[in-house]
DRENDO-1510 file (C-alpha; in Angstrom, 1 decimal, always signed):
<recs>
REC; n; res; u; v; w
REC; 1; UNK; -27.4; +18.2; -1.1 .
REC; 2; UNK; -24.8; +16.6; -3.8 .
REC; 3; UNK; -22.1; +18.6; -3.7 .
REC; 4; UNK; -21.5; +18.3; -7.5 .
REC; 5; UNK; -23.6; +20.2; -10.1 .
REC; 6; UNK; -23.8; +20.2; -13.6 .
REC; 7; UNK; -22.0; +23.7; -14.2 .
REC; 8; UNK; -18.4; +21.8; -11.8 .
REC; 9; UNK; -18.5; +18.8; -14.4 .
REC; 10; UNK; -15.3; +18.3; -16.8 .
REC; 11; UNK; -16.1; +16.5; -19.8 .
REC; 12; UNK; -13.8; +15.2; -22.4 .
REC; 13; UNK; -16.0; +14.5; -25.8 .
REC; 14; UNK; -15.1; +11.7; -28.1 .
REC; 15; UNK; -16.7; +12.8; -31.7 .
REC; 16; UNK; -14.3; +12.3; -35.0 .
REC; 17; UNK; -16.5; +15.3; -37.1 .
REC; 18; UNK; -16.1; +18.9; -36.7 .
REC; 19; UNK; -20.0; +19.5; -36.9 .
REC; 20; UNK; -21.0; +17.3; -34.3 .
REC; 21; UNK; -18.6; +18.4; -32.0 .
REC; 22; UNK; -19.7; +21.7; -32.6 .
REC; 23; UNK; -23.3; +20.7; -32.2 .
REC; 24; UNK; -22.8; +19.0; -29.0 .
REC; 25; UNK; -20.4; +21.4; -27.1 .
REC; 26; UNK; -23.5; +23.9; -27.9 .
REC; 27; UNK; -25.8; +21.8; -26.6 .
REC; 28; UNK; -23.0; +21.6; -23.5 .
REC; 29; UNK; -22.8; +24.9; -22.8 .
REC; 30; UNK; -26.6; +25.4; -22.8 .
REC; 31; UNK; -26.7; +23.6; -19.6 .
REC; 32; UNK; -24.0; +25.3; -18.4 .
REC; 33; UNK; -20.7; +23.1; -19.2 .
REC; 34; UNK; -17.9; +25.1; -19.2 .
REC; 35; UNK; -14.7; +22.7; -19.2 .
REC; 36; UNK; -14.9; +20.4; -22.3 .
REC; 37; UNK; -11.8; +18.6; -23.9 .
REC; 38; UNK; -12.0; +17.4; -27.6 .
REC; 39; UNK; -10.6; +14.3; -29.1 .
REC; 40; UNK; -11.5; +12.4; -32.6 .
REC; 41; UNK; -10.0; +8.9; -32.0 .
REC; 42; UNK; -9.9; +6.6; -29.4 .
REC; 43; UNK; -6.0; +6.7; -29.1 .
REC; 44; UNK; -6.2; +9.8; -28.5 .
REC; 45; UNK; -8.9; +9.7; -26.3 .
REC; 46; UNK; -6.4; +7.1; -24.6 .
REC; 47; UNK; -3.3; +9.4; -24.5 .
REC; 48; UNK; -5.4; +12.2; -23.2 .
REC; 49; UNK; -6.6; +10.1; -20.3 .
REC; 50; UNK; -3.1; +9.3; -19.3 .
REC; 51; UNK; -2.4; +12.9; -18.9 .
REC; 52; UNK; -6.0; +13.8; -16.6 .
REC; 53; UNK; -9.2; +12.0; -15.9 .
REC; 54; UNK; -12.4; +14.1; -16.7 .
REC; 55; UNK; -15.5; +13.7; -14.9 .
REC; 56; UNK; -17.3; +12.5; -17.6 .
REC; 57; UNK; -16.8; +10.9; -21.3 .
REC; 58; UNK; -18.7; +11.5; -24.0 .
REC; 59; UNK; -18.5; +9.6; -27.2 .
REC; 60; UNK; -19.5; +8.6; -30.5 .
REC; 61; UNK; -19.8; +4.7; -31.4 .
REC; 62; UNK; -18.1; +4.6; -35.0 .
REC; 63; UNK; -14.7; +6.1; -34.4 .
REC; 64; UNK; -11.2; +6.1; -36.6 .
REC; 65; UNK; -9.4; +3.4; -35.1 .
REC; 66; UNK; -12.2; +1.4; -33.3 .
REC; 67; UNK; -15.6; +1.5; -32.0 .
REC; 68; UNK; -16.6; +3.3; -28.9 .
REC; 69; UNK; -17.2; +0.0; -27.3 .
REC; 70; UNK; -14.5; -1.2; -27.3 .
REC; 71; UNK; -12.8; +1.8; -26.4 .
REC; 72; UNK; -15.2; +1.5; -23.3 .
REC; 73; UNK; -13.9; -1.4; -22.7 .
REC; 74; UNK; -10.4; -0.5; -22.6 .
REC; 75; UNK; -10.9; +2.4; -20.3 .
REC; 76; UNK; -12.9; +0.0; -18.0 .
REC; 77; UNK; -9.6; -2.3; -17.9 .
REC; 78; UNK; -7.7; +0.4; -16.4 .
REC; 79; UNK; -8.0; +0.7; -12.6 .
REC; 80; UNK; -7.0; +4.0; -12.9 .
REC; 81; UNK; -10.3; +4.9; -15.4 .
REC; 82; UNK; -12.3; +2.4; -14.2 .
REC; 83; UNK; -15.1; +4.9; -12.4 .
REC; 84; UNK; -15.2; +7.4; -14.9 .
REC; 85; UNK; -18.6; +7.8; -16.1 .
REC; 86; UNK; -19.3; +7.1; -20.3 .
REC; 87; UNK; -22.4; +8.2; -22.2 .
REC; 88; UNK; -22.8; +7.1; -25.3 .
REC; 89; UNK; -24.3; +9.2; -28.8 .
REC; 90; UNK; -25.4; +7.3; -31.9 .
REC; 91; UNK; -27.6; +6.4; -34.3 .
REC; 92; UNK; -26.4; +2.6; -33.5 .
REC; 93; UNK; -29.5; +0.2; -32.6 .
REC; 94; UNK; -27.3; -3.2; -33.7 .
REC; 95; UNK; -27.4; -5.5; -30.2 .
REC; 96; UNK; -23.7; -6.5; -31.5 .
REC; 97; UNK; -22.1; -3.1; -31.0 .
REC; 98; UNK; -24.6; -2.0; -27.8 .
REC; 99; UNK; -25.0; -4.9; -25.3 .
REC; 100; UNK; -20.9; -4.7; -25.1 .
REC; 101; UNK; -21.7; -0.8; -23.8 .
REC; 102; UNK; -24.4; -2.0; -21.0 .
REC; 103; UNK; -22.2; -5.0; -19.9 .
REC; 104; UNK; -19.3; -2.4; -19.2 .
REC; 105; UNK; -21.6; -0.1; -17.6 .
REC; 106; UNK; -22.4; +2.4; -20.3 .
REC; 107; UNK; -24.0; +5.8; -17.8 .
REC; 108; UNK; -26.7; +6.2; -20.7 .
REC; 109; UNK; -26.9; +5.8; -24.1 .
REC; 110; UNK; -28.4; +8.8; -26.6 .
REC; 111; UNK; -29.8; +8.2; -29.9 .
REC; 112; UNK; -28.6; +10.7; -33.0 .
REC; 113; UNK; -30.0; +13.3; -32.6 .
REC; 114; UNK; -31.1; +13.5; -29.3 .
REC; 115; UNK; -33.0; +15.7; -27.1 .
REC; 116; UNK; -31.6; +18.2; -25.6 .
REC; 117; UNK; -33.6; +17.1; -22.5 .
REC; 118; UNK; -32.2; +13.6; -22.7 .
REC; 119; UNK; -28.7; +15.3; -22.7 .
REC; 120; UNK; -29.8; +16.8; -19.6 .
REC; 121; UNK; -31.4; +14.1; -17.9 .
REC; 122; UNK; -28.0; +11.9; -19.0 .
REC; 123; UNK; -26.0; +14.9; -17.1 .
REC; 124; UNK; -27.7; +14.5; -13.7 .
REC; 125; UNK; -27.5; +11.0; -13.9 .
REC; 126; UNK; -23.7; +11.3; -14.3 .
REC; 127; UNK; -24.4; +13.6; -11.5 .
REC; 128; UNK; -26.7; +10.6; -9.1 .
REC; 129; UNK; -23.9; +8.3; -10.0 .
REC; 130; UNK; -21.3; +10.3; -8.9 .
REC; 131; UNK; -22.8; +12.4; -5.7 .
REC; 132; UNK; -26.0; +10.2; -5.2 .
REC; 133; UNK; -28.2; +12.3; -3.2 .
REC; 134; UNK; -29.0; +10.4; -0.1 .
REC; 135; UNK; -30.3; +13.6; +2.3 .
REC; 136; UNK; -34.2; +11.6; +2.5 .
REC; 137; UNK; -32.3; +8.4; +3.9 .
REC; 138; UNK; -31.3; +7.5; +7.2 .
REC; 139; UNK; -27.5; +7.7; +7.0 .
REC; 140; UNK; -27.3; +4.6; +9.8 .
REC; 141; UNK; -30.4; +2.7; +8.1 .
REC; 142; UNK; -28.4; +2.8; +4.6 .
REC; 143; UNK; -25.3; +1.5; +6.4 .
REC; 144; UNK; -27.1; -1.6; +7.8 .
REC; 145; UNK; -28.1; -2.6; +4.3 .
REC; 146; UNK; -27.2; -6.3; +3.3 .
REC; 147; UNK; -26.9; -6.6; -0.6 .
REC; 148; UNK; -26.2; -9.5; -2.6 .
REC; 149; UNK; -25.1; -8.5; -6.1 .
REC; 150; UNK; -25.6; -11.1; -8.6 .
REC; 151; UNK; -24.0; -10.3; -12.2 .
REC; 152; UNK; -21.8; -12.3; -14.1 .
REC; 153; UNK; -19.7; -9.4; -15.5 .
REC; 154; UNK; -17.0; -8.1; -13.0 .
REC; 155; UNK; -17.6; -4.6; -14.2 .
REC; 156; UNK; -21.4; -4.3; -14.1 .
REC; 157; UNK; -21.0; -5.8; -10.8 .
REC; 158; UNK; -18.3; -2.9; -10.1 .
REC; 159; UNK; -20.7; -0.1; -11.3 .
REC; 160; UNK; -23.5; -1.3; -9.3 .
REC; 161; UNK; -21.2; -1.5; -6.5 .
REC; 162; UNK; -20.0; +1.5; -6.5 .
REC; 163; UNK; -22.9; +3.2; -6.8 .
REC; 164; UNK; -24.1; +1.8; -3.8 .
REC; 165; UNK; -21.0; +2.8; -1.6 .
REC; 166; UNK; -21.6; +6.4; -2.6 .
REC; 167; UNK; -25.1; +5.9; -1.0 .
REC; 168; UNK; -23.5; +5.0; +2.0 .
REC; 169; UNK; -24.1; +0.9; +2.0 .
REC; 170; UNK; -20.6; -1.2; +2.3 .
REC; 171; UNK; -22.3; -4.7; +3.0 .
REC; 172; UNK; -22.2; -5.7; -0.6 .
REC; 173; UNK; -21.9; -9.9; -1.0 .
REC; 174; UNK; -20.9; -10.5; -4.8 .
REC; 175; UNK; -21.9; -13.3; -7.1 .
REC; 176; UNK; -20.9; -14.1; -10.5 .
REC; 177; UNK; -24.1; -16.1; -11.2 .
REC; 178; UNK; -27.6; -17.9; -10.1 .
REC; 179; UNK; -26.1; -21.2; -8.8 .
REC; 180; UNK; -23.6; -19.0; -6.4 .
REC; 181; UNK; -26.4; -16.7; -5.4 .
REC; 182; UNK; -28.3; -19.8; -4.5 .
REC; 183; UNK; -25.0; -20.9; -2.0 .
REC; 184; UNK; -25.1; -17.4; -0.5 .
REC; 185; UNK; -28.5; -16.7; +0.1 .
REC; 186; UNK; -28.7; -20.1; +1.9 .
REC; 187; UNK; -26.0; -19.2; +4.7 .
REC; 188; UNK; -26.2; -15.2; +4.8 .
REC; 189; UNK; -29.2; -13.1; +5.2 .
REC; 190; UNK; -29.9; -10.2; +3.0 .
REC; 191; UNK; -31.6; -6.7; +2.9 .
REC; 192; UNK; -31.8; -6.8; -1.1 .
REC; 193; UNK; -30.9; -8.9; -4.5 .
REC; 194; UNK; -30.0; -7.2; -7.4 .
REC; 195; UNK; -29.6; -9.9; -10.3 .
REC; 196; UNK; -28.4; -9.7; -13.8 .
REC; 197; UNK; -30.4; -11.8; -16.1 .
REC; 198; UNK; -28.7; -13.8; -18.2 .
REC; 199; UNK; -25.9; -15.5; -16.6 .
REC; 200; UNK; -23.5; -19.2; -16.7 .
REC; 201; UNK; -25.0; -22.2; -14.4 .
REC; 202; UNK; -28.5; -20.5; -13.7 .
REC; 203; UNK; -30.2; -17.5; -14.8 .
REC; 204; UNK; -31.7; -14.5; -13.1 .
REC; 205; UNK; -35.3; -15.7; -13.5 .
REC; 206; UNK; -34.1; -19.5; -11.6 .
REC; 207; UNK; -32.1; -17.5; -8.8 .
REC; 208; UNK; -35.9; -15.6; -8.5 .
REC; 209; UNK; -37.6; -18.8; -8.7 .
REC; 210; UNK; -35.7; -20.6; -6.0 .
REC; 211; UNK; -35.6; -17.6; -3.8 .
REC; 212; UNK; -39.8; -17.0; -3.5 .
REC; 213; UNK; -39.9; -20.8; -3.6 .
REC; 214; UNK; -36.9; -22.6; -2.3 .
REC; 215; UNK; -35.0; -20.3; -0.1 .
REC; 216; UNK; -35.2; -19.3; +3.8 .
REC; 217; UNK; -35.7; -15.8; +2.6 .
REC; 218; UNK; -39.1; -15.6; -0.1 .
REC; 219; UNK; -39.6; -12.1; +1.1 .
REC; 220; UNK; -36.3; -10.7; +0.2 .
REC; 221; UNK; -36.6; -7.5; -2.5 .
REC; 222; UNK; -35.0; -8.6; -5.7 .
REC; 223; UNK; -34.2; -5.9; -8.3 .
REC; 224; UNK; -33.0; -7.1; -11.6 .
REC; 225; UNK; -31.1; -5.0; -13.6 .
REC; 226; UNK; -30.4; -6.5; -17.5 .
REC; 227; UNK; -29.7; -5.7; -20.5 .
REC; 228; UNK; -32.5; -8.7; -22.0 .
REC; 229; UNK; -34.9; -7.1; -24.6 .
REC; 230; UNK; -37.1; -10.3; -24.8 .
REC; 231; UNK; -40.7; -9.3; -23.6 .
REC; 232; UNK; -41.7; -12.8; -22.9 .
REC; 233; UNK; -38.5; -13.8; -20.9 .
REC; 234; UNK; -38.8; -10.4; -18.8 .
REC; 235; UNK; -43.1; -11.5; -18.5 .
REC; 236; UNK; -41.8; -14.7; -17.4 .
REC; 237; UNK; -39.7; -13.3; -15.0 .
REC; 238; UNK; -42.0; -10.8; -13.8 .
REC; 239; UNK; -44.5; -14.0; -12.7 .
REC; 240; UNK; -42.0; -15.3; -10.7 .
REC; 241; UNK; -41.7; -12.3; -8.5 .
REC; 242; UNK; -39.5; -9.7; -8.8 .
REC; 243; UNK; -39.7; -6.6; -7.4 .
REC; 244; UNK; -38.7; -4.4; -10.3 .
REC; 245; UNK; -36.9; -4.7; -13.1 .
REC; 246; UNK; -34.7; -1.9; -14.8 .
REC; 247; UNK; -32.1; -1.8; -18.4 .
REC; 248; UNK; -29.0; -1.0; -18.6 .
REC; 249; UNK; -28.2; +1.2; -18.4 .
REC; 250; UNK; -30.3; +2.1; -15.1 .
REC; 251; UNK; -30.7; +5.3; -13.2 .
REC; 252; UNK; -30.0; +5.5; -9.8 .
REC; 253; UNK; -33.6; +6.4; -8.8 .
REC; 254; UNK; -34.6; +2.9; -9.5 .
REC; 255; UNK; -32.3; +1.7; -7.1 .
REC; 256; UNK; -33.1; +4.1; -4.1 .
REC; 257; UNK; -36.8; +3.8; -4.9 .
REC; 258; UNK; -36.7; +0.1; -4.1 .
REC; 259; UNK; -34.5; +1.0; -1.0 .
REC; 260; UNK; -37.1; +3.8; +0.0 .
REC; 261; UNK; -40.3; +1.6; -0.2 .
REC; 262; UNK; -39.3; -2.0; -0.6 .
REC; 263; UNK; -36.3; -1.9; +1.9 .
REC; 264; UNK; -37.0; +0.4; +4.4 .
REC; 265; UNK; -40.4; +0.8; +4.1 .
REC; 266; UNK; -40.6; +4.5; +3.5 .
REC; 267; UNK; -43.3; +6.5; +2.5 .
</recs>
């Protein structure tokens, strides 16, 4: 059982007006959030995080002094920050301000208003992402697990990554795009392939491609996880054989699904 629940989390809320914040530290303590830090700018939000790291940051988009992606992106700079889960609130839908947040690996992202459901589904997936629950795996099967991790962004790759240690698989083989997944697959064997999309030198759907058509390993699980919103590029990779495909952000579900019946062949 995780040992972290819902009730333990401290969250530090980014929200520069009075009645949101008071709307959403309601909504908070309905689920049973206790320790919640305020802050209305990002430098603020900055100075604050110097001091102590929450469990969890929540945060408007349109802030003071900049825009919660970018403030996303500074805290993912920071080695220090760099884990710290981020769901986002707002009414934003402009690609512009929101494909920044999945490429620094936003936790979830809530419209305005939400639901308080979606809050609460948001909350335990801070929670998977932290404390994955793992108690249906094998503890020694998950630690055999060979993953490449294709993703041209150092931080998705990170997020991913990290999420898989907690789950208890270390063998994790990066590459920052098609053309070097190509040169790994072709002298290393693998479990699983997660892939990003779109990426320099070759894409997610040619790494597919050349893997079911090209490569020593055709059977290989590939999981793509991408932030691509074009149905007909996603159909086009669907025909050339992945296994699943998830946005980001993604839930961890997705991931230990594909482990459960693709990988290891559980029930």
């Amino acid at each position: 059982m995780p040992t972290l629940t819902i009730d333990r989390l401290v969250v530090l809320l980014v929200e520069p007006s009075p009645t949101q914040h008071k709307i959403i530290t309601g909504h908070l303590h309905a689920l049973g959030i206790r320790h919640i830090d305020w802050t209305q700018t990002a430098q603020d939000t900055l100075e604050r995080l110097r001091q102590c790291s929450p469990d969890l940051i929540i945060s408007a988009m349109h802030l003071p002094d900049m825009p919660g992606s970018e403030l996303l992106q500074t805290i993912r700079e920071s080695s220090a920050l760099l884990d710290i889960p981020f769901i986002l609130i707002s009414s934003e839908t402009g690609v512009r301000y929101l494909n920044p947040m999945r490429q620094a690996g936003v936790t979830a992202i809530l419209p305005k208003p939400y639901q308080l459901d979606q809050l609460k589904k948001a909350l335990y997936t801070t929670i998977d992402f932290l404390d994955p629950e793992v108690s249906d795996f094998d503890e020694e099967a998950l630690s055999n697990i060979k993953v490449l991790l294709v993703d041209d962004s150092l931080t998705s790759r990170h997020q991913i990554k990290r999420l898989l240690n907690n789950m208890g698989i270390a063998d994790i083989t990066e590459a920052a795009n098609g053309k070097e997944g190509v040169e790994t697959i072709e002298t290393h064997y693998f479990d699983l392939v997660i892939t990003d999309y779109n990426m320099p030198e070759m894409d997610g759907r040619e790494l597919i491609e050349h893997i079911r058509n090209t490569s020593k390993q055709p059977g290989v699980p590939i999981l793509m996880i991408t932030s691509e919103s074009d149905q007909s590029r996603l159909a086009a990779v669907e025909q050339s054989g992945v296994s699943a495909i998830c946005d980001k952000p993604f839930e961890p579900d997705i991931i230990k699904r594909i482990l459960k019946t693709a990988v290891l062949g559980m029930e």
